[in-house]
C-alpha positions in Angstrom: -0.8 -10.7 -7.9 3.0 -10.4 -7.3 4.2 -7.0 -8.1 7.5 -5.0 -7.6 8.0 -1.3 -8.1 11.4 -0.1 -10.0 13.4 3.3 -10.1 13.0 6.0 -7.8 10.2 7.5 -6.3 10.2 10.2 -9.1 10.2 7.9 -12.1 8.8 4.6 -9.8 7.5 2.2 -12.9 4.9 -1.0 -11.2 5.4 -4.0 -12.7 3.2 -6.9 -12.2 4.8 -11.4 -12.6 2.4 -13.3 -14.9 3.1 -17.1 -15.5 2.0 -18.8 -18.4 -1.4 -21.9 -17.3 0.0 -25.2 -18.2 -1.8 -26.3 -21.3 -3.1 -23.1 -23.4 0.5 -21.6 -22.3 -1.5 -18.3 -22.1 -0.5 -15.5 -19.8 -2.2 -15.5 -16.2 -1.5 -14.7 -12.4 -0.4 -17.2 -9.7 -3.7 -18.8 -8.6 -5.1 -22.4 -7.3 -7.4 -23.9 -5.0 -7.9 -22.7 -1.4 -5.5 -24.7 1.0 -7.0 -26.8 3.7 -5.6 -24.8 7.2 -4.9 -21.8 4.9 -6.3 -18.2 4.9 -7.3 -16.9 1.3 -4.5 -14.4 1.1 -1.7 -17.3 3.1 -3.0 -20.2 -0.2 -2.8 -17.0 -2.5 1.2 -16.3 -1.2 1.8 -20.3 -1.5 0.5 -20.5 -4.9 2.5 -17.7 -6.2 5.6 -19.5 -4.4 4.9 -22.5 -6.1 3.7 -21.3 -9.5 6.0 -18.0 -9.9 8.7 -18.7 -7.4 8.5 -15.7 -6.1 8.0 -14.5 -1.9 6.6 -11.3 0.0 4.1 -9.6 1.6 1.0 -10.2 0.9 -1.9 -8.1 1.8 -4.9 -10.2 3.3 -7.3 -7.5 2.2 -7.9 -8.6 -1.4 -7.9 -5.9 -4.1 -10.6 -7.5 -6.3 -12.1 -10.6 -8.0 -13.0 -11.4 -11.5 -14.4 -14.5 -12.9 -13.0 -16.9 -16.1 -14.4 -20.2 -17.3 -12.2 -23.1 -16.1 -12.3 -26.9 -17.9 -12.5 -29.6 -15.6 -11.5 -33.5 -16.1 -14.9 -34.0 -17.4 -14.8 -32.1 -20.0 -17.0 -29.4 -18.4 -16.2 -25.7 -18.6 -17.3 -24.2 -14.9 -17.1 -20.2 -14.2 -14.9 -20.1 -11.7 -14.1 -16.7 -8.9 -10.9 -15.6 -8.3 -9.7 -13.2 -5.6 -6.9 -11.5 -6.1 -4.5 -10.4 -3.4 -1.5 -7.7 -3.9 2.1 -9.7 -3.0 4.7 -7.4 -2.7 7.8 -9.6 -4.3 10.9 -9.4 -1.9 12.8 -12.7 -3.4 12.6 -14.4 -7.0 13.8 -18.0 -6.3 16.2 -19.8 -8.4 14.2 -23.0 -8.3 10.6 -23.8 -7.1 8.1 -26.3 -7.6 6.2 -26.0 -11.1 9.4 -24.4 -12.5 9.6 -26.4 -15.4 5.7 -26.4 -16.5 5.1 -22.2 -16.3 7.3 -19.5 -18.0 7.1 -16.6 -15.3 7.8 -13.2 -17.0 8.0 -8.9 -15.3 5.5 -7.2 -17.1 4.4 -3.4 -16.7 0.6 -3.0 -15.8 0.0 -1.8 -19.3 1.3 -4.8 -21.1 -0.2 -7.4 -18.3 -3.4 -6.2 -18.5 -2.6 -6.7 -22.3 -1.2 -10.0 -22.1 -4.3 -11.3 -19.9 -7.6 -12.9 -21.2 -10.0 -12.0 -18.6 -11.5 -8.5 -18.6 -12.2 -8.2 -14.9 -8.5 -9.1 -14.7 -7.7 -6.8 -17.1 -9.4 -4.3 -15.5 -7.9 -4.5 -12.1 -4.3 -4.7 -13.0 -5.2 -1.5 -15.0 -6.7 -0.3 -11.8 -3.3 -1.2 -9.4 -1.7 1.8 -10.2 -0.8 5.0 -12.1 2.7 4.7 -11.6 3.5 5.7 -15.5 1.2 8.8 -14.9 2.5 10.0 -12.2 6.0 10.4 -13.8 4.3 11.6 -16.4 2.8 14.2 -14.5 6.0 15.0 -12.7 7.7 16.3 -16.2 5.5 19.6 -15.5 7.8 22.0 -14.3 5.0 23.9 -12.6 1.7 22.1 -10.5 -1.1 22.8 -11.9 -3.7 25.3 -9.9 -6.1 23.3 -8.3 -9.9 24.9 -8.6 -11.1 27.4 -5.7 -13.9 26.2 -3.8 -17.5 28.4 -3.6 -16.3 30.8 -0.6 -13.5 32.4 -3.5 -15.2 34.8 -6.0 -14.3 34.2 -9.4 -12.3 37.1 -10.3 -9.9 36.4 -7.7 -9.9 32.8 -8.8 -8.7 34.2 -12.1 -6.0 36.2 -10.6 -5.0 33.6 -8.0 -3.9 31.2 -11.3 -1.9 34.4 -12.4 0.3 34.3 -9.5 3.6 31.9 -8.4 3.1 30.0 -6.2 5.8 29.4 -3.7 6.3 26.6 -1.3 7.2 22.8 -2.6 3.9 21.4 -0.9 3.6 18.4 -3.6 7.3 17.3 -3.6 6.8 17.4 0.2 4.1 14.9 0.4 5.6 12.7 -2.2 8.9 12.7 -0.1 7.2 11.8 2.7 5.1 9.1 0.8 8.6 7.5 -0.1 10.0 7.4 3.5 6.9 6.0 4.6 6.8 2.8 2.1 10.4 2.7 2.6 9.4 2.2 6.8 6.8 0.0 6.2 8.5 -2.5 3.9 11.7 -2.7 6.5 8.6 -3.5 9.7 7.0 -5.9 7.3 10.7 -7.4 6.9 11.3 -7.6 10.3 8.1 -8.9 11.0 8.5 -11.7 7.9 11.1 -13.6 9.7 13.2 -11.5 12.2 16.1 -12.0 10.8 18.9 -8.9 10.9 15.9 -7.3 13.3 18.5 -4.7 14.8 18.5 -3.4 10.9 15.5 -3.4 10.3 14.3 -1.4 13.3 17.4 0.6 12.6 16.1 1.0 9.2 12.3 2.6 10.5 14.4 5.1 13.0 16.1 6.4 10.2 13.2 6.8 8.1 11.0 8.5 10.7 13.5 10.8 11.4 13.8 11.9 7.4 9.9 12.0 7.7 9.8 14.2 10.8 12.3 16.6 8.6 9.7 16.8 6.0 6.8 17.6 8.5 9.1 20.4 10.2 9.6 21.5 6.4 6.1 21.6 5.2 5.0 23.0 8.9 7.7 26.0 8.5 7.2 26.8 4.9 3.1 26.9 5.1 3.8 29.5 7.5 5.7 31.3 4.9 3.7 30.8 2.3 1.0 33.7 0.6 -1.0 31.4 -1.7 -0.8 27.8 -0.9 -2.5 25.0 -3.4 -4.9 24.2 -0.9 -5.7 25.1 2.3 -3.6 25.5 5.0 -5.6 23.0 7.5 -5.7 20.7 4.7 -1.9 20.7 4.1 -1.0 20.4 7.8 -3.7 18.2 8.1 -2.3 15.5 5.0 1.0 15.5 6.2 0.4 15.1 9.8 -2.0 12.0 9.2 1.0 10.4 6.8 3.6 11.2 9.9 1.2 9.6 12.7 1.5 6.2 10.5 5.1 6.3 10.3 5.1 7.3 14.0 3.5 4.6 15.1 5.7 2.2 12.7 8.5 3.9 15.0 6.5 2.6 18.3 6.0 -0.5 17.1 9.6 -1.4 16.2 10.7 0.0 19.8 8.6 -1.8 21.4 10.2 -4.6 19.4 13.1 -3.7 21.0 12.7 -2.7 24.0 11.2 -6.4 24.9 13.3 -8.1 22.6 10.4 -9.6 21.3 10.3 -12.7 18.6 7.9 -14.8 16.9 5.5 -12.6 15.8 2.1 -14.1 15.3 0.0 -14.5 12.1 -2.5 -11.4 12.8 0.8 -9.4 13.3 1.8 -10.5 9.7 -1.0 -10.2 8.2 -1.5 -6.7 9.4 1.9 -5.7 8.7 1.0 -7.0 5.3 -1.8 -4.5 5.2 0.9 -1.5 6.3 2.7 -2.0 3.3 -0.2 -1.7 0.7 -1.6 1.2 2.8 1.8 2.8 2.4 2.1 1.7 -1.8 -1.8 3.4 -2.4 -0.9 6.6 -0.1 2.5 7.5 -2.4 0.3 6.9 -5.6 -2.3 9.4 -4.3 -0.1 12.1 -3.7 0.9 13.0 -6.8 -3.1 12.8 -8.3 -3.0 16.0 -5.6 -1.3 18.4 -8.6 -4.3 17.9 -10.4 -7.6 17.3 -8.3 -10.3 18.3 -10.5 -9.0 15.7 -13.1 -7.9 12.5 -10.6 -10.6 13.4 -8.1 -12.4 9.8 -8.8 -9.0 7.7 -8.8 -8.5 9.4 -5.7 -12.1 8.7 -4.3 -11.4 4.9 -5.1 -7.6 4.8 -3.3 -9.2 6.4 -0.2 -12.3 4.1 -0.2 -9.3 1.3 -0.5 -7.7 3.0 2.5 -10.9 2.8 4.6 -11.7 -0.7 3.8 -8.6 -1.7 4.5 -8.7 -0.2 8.2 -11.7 -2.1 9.1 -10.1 -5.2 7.9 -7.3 -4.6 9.7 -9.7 -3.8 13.3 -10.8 -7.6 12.1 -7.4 -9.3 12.8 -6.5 -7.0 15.4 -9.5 -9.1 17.3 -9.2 -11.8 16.4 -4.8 -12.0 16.9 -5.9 -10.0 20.7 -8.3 -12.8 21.1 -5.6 -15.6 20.7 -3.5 -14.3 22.2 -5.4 -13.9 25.2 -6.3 -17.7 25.3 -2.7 -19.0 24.4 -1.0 -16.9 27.5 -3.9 -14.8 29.1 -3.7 -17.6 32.1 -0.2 -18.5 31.7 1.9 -15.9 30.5 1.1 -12.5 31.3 3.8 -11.0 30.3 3.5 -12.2 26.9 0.5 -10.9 26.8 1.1 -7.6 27.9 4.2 -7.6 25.0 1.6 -9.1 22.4 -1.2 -6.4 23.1 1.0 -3.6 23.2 2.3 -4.5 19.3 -0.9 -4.8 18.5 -2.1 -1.7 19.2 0.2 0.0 17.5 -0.2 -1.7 14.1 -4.2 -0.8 15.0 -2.7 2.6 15.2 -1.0 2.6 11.9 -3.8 1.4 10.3 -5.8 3.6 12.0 -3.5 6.7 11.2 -3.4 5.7 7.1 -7.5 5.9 7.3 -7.0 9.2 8.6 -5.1 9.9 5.6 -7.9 8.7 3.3 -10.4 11.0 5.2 -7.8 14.1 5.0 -7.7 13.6 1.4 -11.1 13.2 0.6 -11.3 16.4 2.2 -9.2 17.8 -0.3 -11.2 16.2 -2.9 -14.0 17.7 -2.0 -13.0 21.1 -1.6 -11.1 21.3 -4.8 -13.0 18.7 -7.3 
């Protein structure tokens, strides 16, 4: 599913590329076959190269199936399961291969999920993202009070609503949310091709540093701060998970550098690929933070997204350390030793957004 996300972090609008199928000219996402000597997610990036004309990033940790009936030569109608993997779109070609058979057209998730037949597939662009209601919720000049837990008695729960509350928690974690996409989507670039690679690493400095200004912020003003959304632990907690990821982004791109590494590896890709939709589901969960008690259960299924895509990510960590091994474990040790090293710190990364899934579920569960 090729997506791209407009505007500023503030007002960020998702918007998802549908092409039209070939004979019912009806609206549908890049799909096809699996390729012989192709992963599910690699066929599912070709097919949206050859269909759409569109490249990027594709995650290798799928975000869902659904079924549809498809008509074969015979005549027959077959049901037919599709997985769907999120592409993030970094380049819309000027000419690709089934150009002139499918109309390709930017929808936003509303009117996709509109435009498509299939209600599974309905259902899961729906599910992508709450990008219009986060900007919607961002119009409130004030967060709203999240609910006490048990150990607050209720009167003080009434007069804790009563109060200001000072300290710009929220904007803080949605700040830091943008600096970390921002970091991951220059890695995944540098990873994509290593082209420009002195910018790109140049790029992830600059963005850890903004991040590490926002930690010191939030660090400094929870200090300060009388009555605080949630709980202290929880807010230093949150925001020191999300700047561990972009951290290790930092590591990895040194280390990059330091050994003047090239030609990254699949498993490096893929989990690179993984990085960047870890990063896209951590900025839409902080804003659902204003309001807890209502987006508790979108929150719930982000997180469980998070977690799942962690242990994925330990799967091609393995298997990448394992080819490595046998493609320079006896002949190039040094290789090695570079190759190991960057993977551990993507583990780390990965590793460090599944601590941000548990820190908010914490939250969740205090506070829904």
């Amino acid at each position: 599913m090729p997506y791209r996300i407009d505007g500023p972090p503030a007002e960020a609008v998702t918007r998802v590329l549908l092409v039209t199928s070939r004979e019912s000219r009806r609206w549908v996402i890049p799909k096809g076959n699996l390729t012989s000597g192709l992963s599910p997610h690699d066929g599912a990036a070709l097919e949206a190269r050859e269909e759409a004309g569109v490249t990027g990033r594709v995650c290798p940790t799928a975000l869902g199936s659904y079924t549809y009936r498809k008509r074969r030569g015979s005549g027959a109608s077959l049901m037919v399961s599709v997985n769907v993997f999120p592409l993030a779109v970094t380049e819309e070609l000027a000419a690709w291969k089934e150009q002139g058979e499918r109309g390709r057209r930017w929808f936003t998730l509303a009117e996709a999920a509109d435009a498509v037949d299939e209600p599974d597939l309905r259902d899961l662009i729906r599910s992508f993202s709450t990008s219009e209601f986060n900007a919607a919720v961002r119009r409130f000049s004030l967060p709203l009070p999240g609910p006490t837990t048990a150990k607050v008695s209720s009167m003080f729960a009434w007069f804790q609503r009563l109060l200001p509350k000072t300290g710009n928690f929220f904007e803080s974690f949605e700040a830091h949310a943008a600096t970390i996409i921002a970091a991951a989507n220059a890695m995944a670039r540098l990873f994509e091709d290593g082209k420009a690679a002195d910018e790109h690493i140049r790029e992830v400095l600059e963005r850890e540093n903004d991040a590490d200004n926002i930690t010191r912020d939030v660090l400094h003003t929870v200090r300060q701060t009388f009555l605080t959304p949630f709980d202290r632990g929880a807010i230093t907690g949150l925001i020191g998970a999300m700047d561990n990821a972009i951290d290790e982004m930092q590591a990895t791109v040194n280390a990059i550098r330091l050994y003047e590494f090239t030609g990254f590896e699949p498993e490096m890709k893929d989990m690179a690929g993984i990085v960047v939709d870890a990063a896209r589901l951590t900025a839409e969960a902080m804003p659902l933070l204003r309001d807890v008690g209502r987006n508790g259960a979108r929150l719930h299924e982000l997180t469980e997204r998070l977690v799942r895509m962690e242990g994925h990510a330990d799967e091609i960590h393995a298997k990448g350390l394992k080819n490595t091994f046998k493609k320079y474990g006896g002949t190039d040790t040094l290789r090695f030793v570079v190759e190991r090293e960057i993977y551990k710190h993507l583990e780390r990364i990965a590793d460090a957004f599944e601590d941000v899934a548990n820190e908010i579920d914490g939250i969740v569960i205090e506070h829904a």
